[in-house]
C-alpha positions in Angstrom: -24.8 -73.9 -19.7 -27.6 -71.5 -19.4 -27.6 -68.5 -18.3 -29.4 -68.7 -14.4 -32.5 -66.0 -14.0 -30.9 -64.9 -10.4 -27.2 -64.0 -10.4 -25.9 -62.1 -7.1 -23.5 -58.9 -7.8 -19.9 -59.5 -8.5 -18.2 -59.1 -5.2 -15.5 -56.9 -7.3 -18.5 -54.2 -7.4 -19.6 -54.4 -3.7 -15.7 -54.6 -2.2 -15.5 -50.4 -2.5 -18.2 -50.0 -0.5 -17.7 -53.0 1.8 -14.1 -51.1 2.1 -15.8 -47.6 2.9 -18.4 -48.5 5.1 -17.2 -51.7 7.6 -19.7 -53.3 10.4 -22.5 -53.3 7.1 -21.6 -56.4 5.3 -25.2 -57.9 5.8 -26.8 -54.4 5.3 -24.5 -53.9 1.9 -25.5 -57.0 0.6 -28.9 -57.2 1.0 -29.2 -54.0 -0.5 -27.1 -55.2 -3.5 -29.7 -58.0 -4.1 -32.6 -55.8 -3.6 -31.3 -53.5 -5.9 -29.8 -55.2 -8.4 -31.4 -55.8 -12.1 -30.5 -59.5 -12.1 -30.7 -60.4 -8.8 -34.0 -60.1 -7.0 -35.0 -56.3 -7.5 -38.2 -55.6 -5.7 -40.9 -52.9 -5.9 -40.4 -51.2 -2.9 -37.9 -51.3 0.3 -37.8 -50.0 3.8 -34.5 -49.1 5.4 -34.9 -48.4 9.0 -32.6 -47.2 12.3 -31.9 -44.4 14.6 -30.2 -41.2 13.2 -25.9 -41.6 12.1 -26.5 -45.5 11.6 -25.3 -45.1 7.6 -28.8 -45.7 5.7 -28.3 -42.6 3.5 -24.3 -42.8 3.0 -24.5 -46.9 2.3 -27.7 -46.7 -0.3 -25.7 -44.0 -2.1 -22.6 -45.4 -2.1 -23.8 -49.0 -3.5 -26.2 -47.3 -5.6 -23.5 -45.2 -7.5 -21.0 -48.4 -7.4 -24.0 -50.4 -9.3 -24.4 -47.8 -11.5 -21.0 -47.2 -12.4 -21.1 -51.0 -13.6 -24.5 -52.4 -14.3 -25.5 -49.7 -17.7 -29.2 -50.7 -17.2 -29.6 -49.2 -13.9 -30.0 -45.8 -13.0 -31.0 -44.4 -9.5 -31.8 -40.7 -7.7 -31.7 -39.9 -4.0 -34.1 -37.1 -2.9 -34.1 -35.6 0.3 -37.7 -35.2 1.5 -36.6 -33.4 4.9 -36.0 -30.6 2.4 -39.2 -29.6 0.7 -41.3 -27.4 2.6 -44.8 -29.5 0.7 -45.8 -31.8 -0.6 -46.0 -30.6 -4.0 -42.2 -29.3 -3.5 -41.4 -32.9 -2.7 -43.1 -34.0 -6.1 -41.5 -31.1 -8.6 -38.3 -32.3 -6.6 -38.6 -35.9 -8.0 -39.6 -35.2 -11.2 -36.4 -32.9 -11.9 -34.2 -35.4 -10.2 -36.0 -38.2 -12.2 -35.6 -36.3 -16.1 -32.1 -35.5 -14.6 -30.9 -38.9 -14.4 -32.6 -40.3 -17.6 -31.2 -37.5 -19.2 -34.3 -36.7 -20.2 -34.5 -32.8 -22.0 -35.4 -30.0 -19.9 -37.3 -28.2 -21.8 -39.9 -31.6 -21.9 -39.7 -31.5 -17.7 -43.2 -30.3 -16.6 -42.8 -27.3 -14.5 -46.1 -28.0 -12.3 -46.4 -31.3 -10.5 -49.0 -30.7 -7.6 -50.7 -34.3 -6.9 -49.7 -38.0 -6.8 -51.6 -38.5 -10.2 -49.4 -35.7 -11.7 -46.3 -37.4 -10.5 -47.6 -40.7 -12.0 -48.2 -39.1 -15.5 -44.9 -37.6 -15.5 -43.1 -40.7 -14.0 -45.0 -43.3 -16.6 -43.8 -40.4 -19.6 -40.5 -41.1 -18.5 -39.3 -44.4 -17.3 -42.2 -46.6 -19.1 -43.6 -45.0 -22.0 -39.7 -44.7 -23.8 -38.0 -47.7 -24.5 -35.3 -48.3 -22.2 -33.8 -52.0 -23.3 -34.4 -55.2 -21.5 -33.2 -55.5 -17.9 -34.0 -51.7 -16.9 -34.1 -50.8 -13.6 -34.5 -47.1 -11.9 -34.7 -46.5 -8.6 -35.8 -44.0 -6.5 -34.5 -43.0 -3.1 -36.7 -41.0 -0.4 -34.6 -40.0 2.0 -35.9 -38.7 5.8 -39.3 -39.1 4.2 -41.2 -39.7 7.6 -39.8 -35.9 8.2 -41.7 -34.6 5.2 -43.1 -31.4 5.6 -47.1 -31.3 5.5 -47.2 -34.4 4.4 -50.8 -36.2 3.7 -51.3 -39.2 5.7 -51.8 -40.7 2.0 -48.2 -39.6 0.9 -46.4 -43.2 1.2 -48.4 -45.1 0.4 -49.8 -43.4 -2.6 -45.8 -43.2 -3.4 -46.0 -46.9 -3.1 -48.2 -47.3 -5.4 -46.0 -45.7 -8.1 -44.1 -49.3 -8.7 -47.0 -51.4 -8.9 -47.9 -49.0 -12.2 -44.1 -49.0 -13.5 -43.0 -52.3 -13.5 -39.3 -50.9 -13.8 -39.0 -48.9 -10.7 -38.0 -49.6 -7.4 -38.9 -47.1 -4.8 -36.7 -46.9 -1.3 -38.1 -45.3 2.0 -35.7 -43.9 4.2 -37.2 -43.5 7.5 -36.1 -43.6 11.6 -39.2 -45.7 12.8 -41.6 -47.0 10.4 -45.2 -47.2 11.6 -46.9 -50.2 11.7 -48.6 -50.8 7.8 -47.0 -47.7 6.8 -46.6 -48.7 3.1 -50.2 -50.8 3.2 -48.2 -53.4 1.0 -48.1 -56.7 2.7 -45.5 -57.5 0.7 -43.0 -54.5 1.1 -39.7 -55.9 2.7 -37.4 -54.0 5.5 -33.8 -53.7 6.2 -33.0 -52.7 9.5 -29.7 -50.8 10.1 -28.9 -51.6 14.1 -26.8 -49.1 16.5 -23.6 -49.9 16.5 -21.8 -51.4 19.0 -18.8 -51.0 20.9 -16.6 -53.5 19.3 -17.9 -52.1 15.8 -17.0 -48.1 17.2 -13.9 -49.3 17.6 -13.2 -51.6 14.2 -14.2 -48.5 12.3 -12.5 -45.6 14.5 -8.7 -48.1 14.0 -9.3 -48.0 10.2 -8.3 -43.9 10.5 -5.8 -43.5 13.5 -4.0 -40.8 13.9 -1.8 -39.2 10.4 1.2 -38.8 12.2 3.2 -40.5 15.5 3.0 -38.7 18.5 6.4 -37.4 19.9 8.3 -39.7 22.1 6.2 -43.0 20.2 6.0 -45.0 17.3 3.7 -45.8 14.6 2.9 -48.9 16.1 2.8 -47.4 19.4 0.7 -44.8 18.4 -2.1 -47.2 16.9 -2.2 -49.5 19.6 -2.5 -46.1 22.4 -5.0 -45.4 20.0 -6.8 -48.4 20.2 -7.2 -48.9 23.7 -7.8 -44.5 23.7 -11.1 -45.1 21.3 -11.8 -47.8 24.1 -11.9 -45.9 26.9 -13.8 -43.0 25.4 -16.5 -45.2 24.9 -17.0 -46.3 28.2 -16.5 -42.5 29.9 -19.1 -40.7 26.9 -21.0 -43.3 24.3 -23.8 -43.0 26.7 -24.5 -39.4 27.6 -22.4 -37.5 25.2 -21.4 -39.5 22.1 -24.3 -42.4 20.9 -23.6 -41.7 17.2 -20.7 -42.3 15.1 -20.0 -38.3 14.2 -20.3 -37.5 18.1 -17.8 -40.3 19.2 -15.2 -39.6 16.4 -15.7 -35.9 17.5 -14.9 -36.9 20.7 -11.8 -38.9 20.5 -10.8 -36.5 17.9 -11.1 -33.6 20.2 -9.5 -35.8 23.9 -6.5 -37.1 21.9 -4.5 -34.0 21.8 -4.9 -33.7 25.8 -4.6 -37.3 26.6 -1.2 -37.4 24.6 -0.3 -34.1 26.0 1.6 -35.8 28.7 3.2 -38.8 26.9 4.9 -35.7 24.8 6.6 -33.9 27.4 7.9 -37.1 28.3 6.1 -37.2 31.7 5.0 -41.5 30.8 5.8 -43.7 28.2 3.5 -45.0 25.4 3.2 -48.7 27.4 1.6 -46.7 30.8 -1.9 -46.2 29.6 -3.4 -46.1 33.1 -1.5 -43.1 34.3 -2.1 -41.4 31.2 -6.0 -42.7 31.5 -5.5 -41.1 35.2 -4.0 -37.9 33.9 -7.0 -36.9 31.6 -9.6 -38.1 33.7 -10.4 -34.8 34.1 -11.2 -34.4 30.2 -12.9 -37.7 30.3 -15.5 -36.6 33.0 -15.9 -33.2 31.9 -18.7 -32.9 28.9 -17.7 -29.3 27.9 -14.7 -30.4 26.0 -16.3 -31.5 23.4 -19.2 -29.2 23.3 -17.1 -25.8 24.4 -20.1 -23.0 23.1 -18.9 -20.0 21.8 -18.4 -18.6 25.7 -14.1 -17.9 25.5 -12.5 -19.4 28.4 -12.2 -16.6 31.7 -8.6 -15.7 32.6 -9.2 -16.8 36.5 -10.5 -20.1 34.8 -7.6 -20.9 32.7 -4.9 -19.8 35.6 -6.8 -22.3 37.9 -5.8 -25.5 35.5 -3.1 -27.8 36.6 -0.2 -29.1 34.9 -1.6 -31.6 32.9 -3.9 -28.8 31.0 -7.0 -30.4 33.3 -8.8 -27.9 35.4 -8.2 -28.2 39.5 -11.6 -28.8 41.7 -11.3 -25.1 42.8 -12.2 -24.1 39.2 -14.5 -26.9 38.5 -16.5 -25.2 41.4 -16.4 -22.0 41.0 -17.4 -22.3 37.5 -20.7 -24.4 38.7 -21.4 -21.7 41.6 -21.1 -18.7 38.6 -23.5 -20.6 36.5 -26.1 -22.1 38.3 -28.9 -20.0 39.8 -29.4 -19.6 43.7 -32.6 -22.0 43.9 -30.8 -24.8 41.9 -27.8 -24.2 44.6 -29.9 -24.8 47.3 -31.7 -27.8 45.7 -28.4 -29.0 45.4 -27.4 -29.0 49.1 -30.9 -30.2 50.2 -30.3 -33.1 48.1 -26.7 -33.3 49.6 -28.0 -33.3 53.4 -30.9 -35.7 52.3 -27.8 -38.8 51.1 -25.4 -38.4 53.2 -27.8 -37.3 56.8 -30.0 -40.1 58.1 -33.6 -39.5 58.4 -34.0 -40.2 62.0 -31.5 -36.6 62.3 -34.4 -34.9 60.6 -36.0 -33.4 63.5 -33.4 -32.6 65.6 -31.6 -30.3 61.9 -35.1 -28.3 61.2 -37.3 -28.6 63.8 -38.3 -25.2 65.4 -38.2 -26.8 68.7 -34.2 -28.0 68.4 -32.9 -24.7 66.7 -31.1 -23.6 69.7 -28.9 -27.2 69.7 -26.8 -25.7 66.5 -23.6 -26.5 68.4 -24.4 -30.1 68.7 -24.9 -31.1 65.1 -21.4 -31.9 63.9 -21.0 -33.8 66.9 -23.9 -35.7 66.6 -27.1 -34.7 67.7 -27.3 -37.0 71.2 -24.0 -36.7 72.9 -23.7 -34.4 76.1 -23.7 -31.3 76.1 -20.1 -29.2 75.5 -18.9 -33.2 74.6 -18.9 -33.9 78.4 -17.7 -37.6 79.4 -15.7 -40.2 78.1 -15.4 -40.6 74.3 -16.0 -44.4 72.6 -13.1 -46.0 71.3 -15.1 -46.8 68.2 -14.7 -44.4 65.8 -17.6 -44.0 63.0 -16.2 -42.8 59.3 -17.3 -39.5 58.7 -20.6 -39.5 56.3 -19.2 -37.0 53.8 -16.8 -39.6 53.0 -19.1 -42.1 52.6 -21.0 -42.2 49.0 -24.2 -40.6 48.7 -27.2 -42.6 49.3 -30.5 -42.7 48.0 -33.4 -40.0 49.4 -37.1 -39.6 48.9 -37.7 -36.2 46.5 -40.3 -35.4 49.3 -37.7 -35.3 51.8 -35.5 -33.2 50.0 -38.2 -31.0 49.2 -39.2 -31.0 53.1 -35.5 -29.9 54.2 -35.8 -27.3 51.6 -38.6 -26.1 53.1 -37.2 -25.7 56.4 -33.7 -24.1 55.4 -34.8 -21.8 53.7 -35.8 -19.1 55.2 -32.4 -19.2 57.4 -30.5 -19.6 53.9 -31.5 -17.0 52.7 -33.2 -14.3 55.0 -30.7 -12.7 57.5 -31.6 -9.9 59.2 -34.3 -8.5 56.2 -31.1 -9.5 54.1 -30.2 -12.3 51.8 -27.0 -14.2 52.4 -25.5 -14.6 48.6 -26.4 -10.7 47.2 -29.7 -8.7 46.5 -30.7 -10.8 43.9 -34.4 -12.5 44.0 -34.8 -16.0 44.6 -36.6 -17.9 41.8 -39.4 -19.8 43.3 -39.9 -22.5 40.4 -38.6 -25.8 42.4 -39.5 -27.7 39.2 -37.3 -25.8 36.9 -33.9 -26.2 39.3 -35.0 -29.8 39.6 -34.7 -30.2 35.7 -32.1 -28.1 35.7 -30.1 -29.9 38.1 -31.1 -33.4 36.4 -30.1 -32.7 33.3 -26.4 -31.2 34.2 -26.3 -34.7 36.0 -25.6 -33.1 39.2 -28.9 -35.0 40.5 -29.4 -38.7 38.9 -33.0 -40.7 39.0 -32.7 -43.6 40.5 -34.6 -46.2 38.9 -36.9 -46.1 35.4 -40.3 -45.1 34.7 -43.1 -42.9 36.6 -42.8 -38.9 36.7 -40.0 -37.1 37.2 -41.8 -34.8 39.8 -43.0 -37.6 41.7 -42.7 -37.0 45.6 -42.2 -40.5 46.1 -39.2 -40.9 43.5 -35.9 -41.8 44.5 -32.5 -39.5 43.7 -28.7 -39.3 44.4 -26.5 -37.0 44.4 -23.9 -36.8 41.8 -21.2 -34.7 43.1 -18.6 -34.8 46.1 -17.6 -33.1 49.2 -15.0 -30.4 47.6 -18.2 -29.0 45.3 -20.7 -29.4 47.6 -18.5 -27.2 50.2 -17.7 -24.2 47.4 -21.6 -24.3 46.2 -22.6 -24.0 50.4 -19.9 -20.8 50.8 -21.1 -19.3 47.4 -24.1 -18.7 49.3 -22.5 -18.0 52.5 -23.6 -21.1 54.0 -21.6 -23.7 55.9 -22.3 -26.9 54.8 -20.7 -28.8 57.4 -22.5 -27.8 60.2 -25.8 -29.1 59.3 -23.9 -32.5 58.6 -24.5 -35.5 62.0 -21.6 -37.4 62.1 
């Protein structure tokens, strides 16, 4: 029978890397047929997808496989994020190129400073010595939309390099291509998607844990380990840990503390919702796995509780110590706006109702002193309700009135000598980005006065962040 023009890769050669590198089977093998010398190797090829999705680690990894078994190809990866110019870029690929044709240094042109140079030196190279039937080289660009002074002309002038050497095969690494970035209609892509939650998990089981925890199993140990990766994902994929490094970093740094009590003996291996429970403090708490090179204060590490998670105490004290008056006072203006309703307003900060101060934990219309009967209905208090939405210009409003009684007492201020930043705009963003203040809804400006917020944190904060600046947050609550 005779031999077929188009023969896939033995799956013997791509099993390594389908072995390494799980949740990129259809990646892998596309690449392999792309690639390959006898299967369909074309001129030049696209790989595409966010940051940590595997497009460098996979191309390199199949590439040295193919090598290591096909004698007729040979391949280079050269990181353009590297070179501080374009010329660096093109010396760069010329000593990477000689280097893997084992072609003799002392022949390597030492200047390369335009694509026509690089073409000269390429063509010298890979198609004016005979290389055998079947050769194939191919050339990797890594990060090259991060190329440093880059020409607008750069890719696809490097484009251009296979349709003069029929033997190469030229492989652009980028995030997001551009629409016609190549200006080949016939350039194909390979996208490399995000990967999801069931695929974090697959490839996060395939390593668990080197040894059994105490008081478990092997078995045990993998399948806490399992449902562990889980729950991770749901508490910090989103804000903290999108990427594959930042997610194994994170279980990698909560699974000493979430085992912590599971080895004293406190639960059993089956009981993962107390232990879930236990270390929800860990779970909630984004400094874990980012912990800065600020060493933990004695008062700080006295304050945590038994199961090595820090008490509410701490939690706010540590927030009143690090964020500035102005952004504390955003904070309980933004507090007062969910949880007080707007039809209160006037009787809180008007001029005209200041001397009614004693009624406004009572509610601002009862009788005066609480004189006569008292309902038999009785209303749940608002700050244990959850936080509703508020207007920015209404927070901004109660701000306004406040604080001059916040913070001026007596040609004083109440929390220390220190000067009150006046940038609203700053605390805003500052307080938005520690989440303490969360957007609700998509799209328009952030500083929008007709935006909606909520508030982010509880009662037992908002309290300690109130008497951090000597101010009582209750009594400017209407039940």
């Amino acid at each position: 029978m005779a031999n077929s023009l188009f023969q896939l890769p033995d799956e013997l050669i791509l099993a390594p890397v389908l072995q390494t590198y799980p949740c990129r089977e259809r990646q892998i093998r596309s690449l392999a047929t792309l690639l390959h010398p006898d299967a369909a190797p074309c001129r030049n090829l696209t790989l595409h997808g966010i940051e940590a999705t595997g497009k460098t680690a996979v191309t390199s990894s199949l590439l040295h496989s193919l090598a290591a078994n096909v004698p007729t190809l040979r391949y280079t990866v050269v990181n353009a994020a590297q070179c501080i110019t374009a010329r660096h870029l093109f010396e760069t690929v010329v000593a990477s190129v000689a280097e893997a044709v084992d072609w003799p240094q002392d022949d390597v042109a030492k200047r390369c400073e335009t694509l026509a140079a690089l073409d000269v030196e390429l063509c010298r190279m890979l198609m004016y010595t005979d290389r055998g039937d079947g050769f194939r080289f191919v050339l990797v660009l890594d990060a090259i939309d991060r190329a440093r002074e880059a020409p607008p002309t750069l890719m696809p002038g490097l484009a251009r390099l296979s349709e003069i050497i029929p033997s190469l095969t030229t492989v652009f690494i980028v995030t997001a291509p551009p629409a016609h970035h190549l200006r080949s209609p016939s350039s194909p892509t390979l996208h490399f998607p995000p990967y999801t939650k069931p695929d974090f998990i697959r490839i996060l089981t395939l390593s668990p844990p080197c040894q059994p925890i105490r008081n478990a199993t092997l078995p045990e140990t993998t399948a806490l380990w399992t449902r562990f990766c889980a729950a991770v994902h749901d508490a910090l994929v989103r804000p903290a840990a999108r990427s594959l490094p930042a997610f194994r970093h994170a279980c990698e740094a909560l699974w000493p503390r979430f085992v912590a009590p599971l080895e004293r003996g406190v639960y059993e291996p089956k009981e993962f919702s107390k232990l879930l429970v236990a270390a929800r403090s860990h779970f909630q708490d984004e400094g874990v796995l980012n912990p800065g090179i600020v060493s933990v204060r004695p008062a700080a590490a006295a304050g945590q509780g038994q199961d090595g998670g820090p008490t509410p105490k701490s939690s706010t004290a540590e927030l009143s110590a690090l964020l500035p008056r102005l952004a504390r006072m955003l904070l309980l203006c933004a507090y007062l706006a969910s949880h007080n309703a707007p039809r209160h307003d006037l009787t809180l900060f008007s001029t005209h109702h200041q001397a009614s101060r004693r009624r406004r934990r009572g509610g601002g219309g009862g009788g005066a002193g609480g004189v006569g009967p008292r309902r038999q209905h009785r209303k749940i208090a608002r700050k244990l309700l959850g936080a509703h939405a508020f207007v920015l210009e209404r927070m901004l409003a109660i701000f306004a009135a406040v604080r001059t009684e916040w913070i001026d007492d007596g040609g004083r201020e109440v929390g220390g000598q220190g000067a009150l930043d006046a940038d609203v705009g700053m605390a805003l963003a500052t307080l938005a980005s520690l989440r303490l203040l969360n957007r609700v809804g998509v799209g328009g400006d952030v500083m929008d006065r007709g935006g909606k917020w909520r508030i982010n944190v509880g009662w037992e904060v908002v309290r300690g962040v109130g008497r951090s600046i000597g101010v009582e947050i209750e009594d400017w609550l209407i039940e």
